[in-house]
Kinemage of the C-alpha trace (Angstrom):
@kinemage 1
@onewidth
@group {chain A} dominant
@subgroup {mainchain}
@vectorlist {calphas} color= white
{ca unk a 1} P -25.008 -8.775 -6.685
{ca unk a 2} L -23.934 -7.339 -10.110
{ca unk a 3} L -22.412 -9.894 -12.661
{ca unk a 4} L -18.643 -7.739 -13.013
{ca unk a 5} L -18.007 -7.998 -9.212
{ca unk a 6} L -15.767 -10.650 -7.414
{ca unk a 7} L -16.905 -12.030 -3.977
{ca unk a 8} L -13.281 -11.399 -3.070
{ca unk a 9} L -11.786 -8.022 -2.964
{ca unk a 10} L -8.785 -7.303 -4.981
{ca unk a 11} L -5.600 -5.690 -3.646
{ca unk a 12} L -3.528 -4.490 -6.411
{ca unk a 13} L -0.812 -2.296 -4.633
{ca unk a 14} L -0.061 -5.590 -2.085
{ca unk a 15} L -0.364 -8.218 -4.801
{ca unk a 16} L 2.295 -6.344 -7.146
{ca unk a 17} L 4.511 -5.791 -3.895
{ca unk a 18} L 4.520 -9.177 -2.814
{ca unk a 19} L 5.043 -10.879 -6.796
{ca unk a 20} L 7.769 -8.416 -7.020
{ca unk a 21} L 9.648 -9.587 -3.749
{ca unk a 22} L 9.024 -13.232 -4.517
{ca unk a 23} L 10.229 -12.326 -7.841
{ca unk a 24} L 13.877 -10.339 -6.964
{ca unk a 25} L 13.925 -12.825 -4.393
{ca unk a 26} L 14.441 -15.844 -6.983
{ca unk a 27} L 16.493 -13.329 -8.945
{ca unk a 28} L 18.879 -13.427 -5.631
{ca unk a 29} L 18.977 -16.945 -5.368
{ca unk a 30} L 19.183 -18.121 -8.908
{ca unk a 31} L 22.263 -15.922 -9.215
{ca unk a 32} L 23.977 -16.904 -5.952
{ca unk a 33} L 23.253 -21.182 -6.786
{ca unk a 34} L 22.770 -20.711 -10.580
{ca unk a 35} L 20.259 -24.097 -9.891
{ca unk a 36} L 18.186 -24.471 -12.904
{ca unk a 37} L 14.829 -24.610 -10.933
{ca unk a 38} L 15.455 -21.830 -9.134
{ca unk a 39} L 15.997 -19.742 -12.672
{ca unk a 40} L 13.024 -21.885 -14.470
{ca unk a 41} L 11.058 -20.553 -11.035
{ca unk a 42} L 12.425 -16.669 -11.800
{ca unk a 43} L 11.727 -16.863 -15.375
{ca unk a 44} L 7.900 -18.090 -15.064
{ca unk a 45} L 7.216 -15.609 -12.100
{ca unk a 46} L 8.781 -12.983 -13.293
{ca unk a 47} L 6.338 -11.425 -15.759
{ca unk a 48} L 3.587 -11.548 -13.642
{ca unk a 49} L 4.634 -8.031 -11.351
{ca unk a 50} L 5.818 -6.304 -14.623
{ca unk a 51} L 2.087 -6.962 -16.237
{ca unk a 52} L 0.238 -6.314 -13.023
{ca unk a 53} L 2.484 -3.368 -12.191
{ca unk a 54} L 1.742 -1.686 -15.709
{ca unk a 55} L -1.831 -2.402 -15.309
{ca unk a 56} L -1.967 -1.230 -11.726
{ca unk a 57} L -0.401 1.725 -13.589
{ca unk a 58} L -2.732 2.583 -16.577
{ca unk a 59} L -5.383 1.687 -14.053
């Protein structure tokens, strides 16, 4: 087994998909109840389907 591969595979296309329905999902609901852990939850997720989306991009 070489040292740069992952047992696991990795899915970008899905994983992006699914962060960014989690994500407008909490966008939904922190709007609607304007709860402060449901916002805290938006603003820490978030980031992480813009980044992986741009790198799935330049990919």
């Amino acid at each position: 087994m070489r040292a740069g591969r992952s047992i696991r595979p990795f899915w970008p296309l899905p994983a992006v998909t699914l962060l960014g329905a989690a994500s407008l999902f909490l966008l939904v609901v922190g709007i609607r109840t304007s709860k402060p852990g449901v916002i805290w939850a938006f603003a820490a997720v978030w980031p992480l389907p813009l980044l992986q989306g741009f790198r799935l991009l330049c990919r």
